[in-house]
C-alpha positions as CSV (number, residue, x, y, z in Angstrom):
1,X,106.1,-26.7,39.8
2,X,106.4,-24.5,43.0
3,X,108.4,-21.6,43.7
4,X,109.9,-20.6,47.2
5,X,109.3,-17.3,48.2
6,X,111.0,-15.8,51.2
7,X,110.3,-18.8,53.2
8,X,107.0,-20.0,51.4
9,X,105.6,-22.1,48.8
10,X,103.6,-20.7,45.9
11,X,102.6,-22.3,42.7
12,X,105.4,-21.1,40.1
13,X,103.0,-19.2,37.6
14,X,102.1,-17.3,40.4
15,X,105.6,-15.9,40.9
16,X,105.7,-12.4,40.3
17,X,106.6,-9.1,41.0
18,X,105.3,-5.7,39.7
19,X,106.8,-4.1,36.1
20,X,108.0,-1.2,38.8
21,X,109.5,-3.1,40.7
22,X,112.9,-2.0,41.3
23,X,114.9,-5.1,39.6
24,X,112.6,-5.2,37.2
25,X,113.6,-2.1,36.0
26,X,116.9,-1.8,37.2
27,X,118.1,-4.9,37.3
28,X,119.4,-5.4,40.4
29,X,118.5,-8.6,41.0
30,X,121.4,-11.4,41.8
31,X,120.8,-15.1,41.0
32,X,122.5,-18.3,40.7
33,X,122.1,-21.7,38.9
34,X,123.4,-25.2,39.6
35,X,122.5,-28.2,38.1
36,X,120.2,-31.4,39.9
37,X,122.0,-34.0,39.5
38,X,121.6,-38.1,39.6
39,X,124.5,-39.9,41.9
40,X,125.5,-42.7,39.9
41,X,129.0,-43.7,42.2
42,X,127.1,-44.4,45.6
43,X,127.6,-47.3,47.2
44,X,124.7,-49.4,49.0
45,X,126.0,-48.6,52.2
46,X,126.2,-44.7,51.7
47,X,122.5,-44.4,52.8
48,X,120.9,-45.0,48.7
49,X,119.8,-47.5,46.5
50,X,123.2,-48.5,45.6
51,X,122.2,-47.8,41.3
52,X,122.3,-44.2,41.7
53,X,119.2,-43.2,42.5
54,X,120.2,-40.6,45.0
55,X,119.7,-36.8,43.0
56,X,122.0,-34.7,44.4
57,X,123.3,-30.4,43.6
58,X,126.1,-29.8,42.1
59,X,128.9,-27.8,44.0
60,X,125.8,-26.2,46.0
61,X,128.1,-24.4,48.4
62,X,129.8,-23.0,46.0
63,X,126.6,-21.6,44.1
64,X,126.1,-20.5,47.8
65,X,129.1,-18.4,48.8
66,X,128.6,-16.8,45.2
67,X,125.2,-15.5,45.8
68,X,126.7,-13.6,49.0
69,X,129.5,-12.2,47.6
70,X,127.1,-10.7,44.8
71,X,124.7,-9.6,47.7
72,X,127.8,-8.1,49.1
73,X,129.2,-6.0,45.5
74,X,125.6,-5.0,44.6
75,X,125.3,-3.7,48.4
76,X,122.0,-5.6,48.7
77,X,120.8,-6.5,52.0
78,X,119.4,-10.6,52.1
79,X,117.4,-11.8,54.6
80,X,118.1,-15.2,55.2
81,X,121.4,-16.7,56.1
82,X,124.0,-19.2,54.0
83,X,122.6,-22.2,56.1
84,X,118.8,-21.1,55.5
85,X,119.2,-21.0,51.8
86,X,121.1,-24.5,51.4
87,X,117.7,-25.6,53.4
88,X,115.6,-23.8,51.1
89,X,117.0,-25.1,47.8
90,X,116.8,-28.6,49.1
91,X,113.3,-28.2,49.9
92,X,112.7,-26.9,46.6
93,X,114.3,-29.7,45.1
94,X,112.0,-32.4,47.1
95,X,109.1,-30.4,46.7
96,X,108.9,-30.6,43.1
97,X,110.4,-34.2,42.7
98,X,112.9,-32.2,40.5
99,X,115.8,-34.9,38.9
100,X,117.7,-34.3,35.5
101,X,117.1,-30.4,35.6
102,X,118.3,-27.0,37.5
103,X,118.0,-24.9,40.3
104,X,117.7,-20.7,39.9
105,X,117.7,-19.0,43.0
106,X,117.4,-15.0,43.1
107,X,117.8,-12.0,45.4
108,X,115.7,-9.4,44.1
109,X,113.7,-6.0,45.2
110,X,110.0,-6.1,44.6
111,X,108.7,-3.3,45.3
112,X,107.6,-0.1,42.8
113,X,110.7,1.9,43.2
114,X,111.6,4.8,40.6
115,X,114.4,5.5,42.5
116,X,117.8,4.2,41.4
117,X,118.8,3.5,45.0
118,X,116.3,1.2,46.4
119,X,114.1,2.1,49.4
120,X,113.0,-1.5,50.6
121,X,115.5,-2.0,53.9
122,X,115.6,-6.1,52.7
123,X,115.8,-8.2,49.5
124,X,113.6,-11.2,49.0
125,X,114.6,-14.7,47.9
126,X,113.0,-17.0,45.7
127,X,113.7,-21.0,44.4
128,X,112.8,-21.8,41.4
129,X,113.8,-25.5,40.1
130,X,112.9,-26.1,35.9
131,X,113.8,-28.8,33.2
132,X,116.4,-29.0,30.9
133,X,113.9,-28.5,27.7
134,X,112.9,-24.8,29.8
135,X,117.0,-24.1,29.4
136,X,117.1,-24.4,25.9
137,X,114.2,-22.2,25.4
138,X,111.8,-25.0,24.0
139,X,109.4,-27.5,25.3
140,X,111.3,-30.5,24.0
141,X,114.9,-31.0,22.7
142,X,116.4,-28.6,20.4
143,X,117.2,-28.6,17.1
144,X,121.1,-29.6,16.8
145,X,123.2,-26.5,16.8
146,X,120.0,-24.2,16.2
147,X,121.2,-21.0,17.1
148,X,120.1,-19.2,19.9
149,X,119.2,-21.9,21.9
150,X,121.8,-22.2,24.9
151,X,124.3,-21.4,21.9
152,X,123.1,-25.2,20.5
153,X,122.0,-28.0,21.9
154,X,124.3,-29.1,25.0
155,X,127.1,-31.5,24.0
156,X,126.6,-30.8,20.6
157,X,129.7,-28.9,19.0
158,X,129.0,-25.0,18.2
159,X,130.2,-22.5,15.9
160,X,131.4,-19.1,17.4
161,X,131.8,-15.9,16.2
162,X,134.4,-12.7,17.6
163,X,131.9,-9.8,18.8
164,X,132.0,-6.6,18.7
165,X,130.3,-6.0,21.9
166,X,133.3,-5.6,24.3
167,X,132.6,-7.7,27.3
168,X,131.9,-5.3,30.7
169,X,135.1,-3.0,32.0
170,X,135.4,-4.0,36.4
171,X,136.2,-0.4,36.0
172,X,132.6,0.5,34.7
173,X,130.2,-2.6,37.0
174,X,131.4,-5.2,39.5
175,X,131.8,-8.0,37.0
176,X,132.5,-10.7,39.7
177,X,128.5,-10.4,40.9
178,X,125.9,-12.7,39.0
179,X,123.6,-9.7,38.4
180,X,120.6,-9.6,36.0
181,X,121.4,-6.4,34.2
182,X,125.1,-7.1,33.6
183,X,123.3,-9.3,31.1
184,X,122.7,-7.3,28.7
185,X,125.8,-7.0,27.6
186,X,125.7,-10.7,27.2
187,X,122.2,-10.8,25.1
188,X,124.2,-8.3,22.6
189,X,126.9,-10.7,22.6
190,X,124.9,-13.0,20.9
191,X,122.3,-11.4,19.7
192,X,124.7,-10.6,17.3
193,X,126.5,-13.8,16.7
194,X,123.1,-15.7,15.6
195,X,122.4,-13.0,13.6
196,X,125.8,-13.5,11.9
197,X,124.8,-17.3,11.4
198,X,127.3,-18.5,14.0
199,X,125.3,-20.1,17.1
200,X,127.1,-18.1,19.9
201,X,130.3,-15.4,20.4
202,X,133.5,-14.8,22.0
203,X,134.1,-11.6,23.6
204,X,136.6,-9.4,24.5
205,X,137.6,-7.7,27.0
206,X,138.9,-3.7,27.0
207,X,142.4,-4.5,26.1
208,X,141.4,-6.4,23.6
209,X,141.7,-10.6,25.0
210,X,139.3,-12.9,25.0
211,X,137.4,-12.6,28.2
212,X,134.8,-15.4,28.1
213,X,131.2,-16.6,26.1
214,X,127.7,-14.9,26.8
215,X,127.2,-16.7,29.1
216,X,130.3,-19.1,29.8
217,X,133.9,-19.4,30.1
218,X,135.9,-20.7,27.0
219,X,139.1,-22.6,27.2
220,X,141.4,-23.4,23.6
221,X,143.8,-25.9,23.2
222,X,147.3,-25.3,21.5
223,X,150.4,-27.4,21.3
224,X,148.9,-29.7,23.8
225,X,148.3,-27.3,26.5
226,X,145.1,-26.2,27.8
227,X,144.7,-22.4,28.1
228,X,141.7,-19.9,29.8
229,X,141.6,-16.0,30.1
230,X,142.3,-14.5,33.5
231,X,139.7,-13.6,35.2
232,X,140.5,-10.0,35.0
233,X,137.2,-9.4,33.1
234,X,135.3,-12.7,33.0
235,X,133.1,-13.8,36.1
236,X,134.6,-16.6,38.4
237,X,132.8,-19.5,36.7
238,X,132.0,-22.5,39.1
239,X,132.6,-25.2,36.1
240,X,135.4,-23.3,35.2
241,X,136.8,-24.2,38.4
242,X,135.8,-27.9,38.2
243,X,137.1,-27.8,34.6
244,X,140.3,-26.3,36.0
245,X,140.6,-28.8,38.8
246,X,139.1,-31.8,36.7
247,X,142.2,-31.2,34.1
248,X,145.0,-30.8,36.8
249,X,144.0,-34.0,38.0
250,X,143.9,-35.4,35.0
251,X,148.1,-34.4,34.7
252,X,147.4,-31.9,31.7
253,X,149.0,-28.8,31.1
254,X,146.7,-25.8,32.0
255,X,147.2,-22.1,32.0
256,X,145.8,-19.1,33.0
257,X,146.7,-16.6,30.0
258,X,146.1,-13.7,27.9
259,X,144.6,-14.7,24.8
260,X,144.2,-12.4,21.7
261,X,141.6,-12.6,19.1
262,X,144.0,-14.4,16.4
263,X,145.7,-16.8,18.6
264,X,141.8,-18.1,19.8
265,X,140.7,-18.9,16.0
266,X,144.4,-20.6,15.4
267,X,143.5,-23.1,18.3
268,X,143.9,-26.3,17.9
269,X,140.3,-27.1,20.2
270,X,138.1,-25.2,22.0
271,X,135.0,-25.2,24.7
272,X,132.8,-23.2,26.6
273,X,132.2,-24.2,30.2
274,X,128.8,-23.5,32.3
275,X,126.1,-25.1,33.9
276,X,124.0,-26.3,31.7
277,X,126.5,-27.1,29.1
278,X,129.0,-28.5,31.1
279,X,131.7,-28.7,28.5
280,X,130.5,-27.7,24.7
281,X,132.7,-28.0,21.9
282,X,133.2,-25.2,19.6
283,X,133.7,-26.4,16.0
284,X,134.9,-23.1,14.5
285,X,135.6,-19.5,14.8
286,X,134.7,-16.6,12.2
287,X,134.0,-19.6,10.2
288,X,137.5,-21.5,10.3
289,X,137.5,-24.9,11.6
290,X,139.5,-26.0,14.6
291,X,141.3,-29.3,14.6
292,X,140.6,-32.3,12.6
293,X,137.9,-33.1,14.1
294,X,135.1,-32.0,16.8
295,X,135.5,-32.6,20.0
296,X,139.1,-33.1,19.5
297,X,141.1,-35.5,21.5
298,X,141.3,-33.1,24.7
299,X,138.1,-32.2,24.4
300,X,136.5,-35.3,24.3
301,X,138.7,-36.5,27.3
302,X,138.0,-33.3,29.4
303,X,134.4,-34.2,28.8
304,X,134.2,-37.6,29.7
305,X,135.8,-36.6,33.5
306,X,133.7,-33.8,33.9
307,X,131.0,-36.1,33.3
308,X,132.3,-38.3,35.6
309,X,132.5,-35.4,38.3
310,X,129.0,-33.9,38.2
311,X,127.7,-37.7,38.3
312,X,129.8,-38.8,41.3
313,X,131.8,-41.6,39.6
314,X,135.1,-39.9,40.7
315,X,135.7,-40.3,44.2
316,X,137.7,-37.7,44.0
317,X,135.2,-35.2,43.7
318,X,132.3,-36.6,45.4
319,X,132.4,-33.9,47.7
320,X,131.3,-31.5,45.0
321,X,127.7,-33.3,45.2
322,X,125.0,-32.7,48.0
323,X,122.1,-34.9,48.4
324,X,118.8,-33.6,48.3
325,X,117.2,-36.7,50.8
């Protein structure tokens, strides 16, 4: 695979910045992911094969306009506009033939820096694309529900566990930037929950809600009614917000509400939402089963039409796909 770096191509492996560097050790580096997807609603006379052969990214602008507004909240000067990157992770793409798999873009400082301000005027931007076996930490497909592995294997239903690790205060860090060392908090998170036995964790927020997963959102289900913390201390996920729009077109009930600890393990369903995982079913918390059955009813309809978004088989979200050729 190949990497592009600030313009150029370079072998991946040779990818690198210096231990001193400041994000290295400060962590101010910023970064997205999206996932390449396959087109499987295009007709013949869109331009493709007419089988789905088209790959296309997944709400690209989107992953876009997020970058910048964490450029913007970590004060970190980039050095390419919006249109240049959108370029640059389509070439990416098509340079390394990249189809069921991601793409991780970053702004970064990589210079030595011990200073906690850094000096370089500009950040650099590099493309990375990898495989879904790279995402779940293993060269081939995971063991189902094997903790620590993208909290289980995609798709497969997870158990979940209440930390104690309070998610981050947007009193104490801009929490609505995608920055690397905001993520320890999130390695904690579930640090602790595998070492508990349960594959991933729920955290909570500083008055004491459910804010979101490690590293997703989480939605329950009670009395019929879908239901999502605020985003007063979760990040803005981007499949949250197809999730959210996916459901109100699908005429369920959805809200926006606080959640406490107990109410969350009474739930009648529950998922976590991200890139890579889409929509994962959570077949317990603190060890009590939720519903019946895993994915419940909701669940496994919510699924199915995210599915049906992210592989362009809903018109009414083919606009969230952009075509890589």
């Amino acid at each position: 695979m190949k990497a592009w770096i600030d313009g150029q191509f370079v072998p991946q492996d040779e990818a690198k910045v210096p231990i001193l560097s400041h994000s290295f050790s400060r962590g101010s580096a910023i970064f997205e992911v999206m996932e390449v997807v396959v087109d499987k609603g295009e007709a013949p006379d869109t331009g493709g094969s007419g089988t789905g052969s088209r790959r296309a990214l997944f709400r690209l602008d989107a992953h876009v306009e997020r970058f910048f507004r964490s450029a913007a909240l970590l004060h970190m000067p980039l050095p390419l506009g919006k249109g240049e990157l959108v370029k640059a992770v389509k070439e990416t793409v098509r340079e390394n033939a990249a189809a069921a798999g991601g793409v991780k873009f970053y702004g970064y400082y990589a210079a030595p820096d011990l200073g906690l301000i850094p000096q370089e005027p500009c950040a650099h931007v590099a493309v990375f694309c990898f495989d879904l076996s790279e995402a779940l930490g293993g060269s081939g497909p995971p063991t189902p529900g094997a903790p620590g592995q993208a909290g289980g294997q995609p798709g497969r239903p997870a158990t979940a566990g209440i930390s104690t690790v309070r998610k981050l205060s947007p009193e104490a860090a801009a929490i609505q930037a995608k920055a690397a060392g905001y993520y320890v908090n999130a390695f904690l998170a579930r640090r602790e929950a595998v070492e508990k036995g349960y594959d991933d964790a729920i955290m909570i927020d500083r008055t004491g809600h459910v804010a979101e997963g490690p590293l997703s959102n989480v939605f329950f289900v009670s009395d019929g009614t879908l239901k999502t913390p605020r985003l007063r201390n979760a990040l803005a996920g981007i499949t949250r917000d197809s999730v959210i729009e996916v459901v109100r077109g699908m005429g369920l009930a959805l809200e926006e509400a606080d959640i406490t600890p107990e109410q969350a393990i009474s739930a009648e369903e529950a998922f976590y939402t991200g890139t890579i995982i889409r929509v994962k079913p959570i077949r317990s918390i603190e060890g009590k089963s939720l519903g019946a059955s895993c994915p419940g009813p909701i669940t496994r309809k919510v699924q199915a039409a995210v599915d049906a978004a992210h592989e362009g088989r809903d018109p009414r979200y083919r606009h969230w796909l952009t075509h890589v050729a």
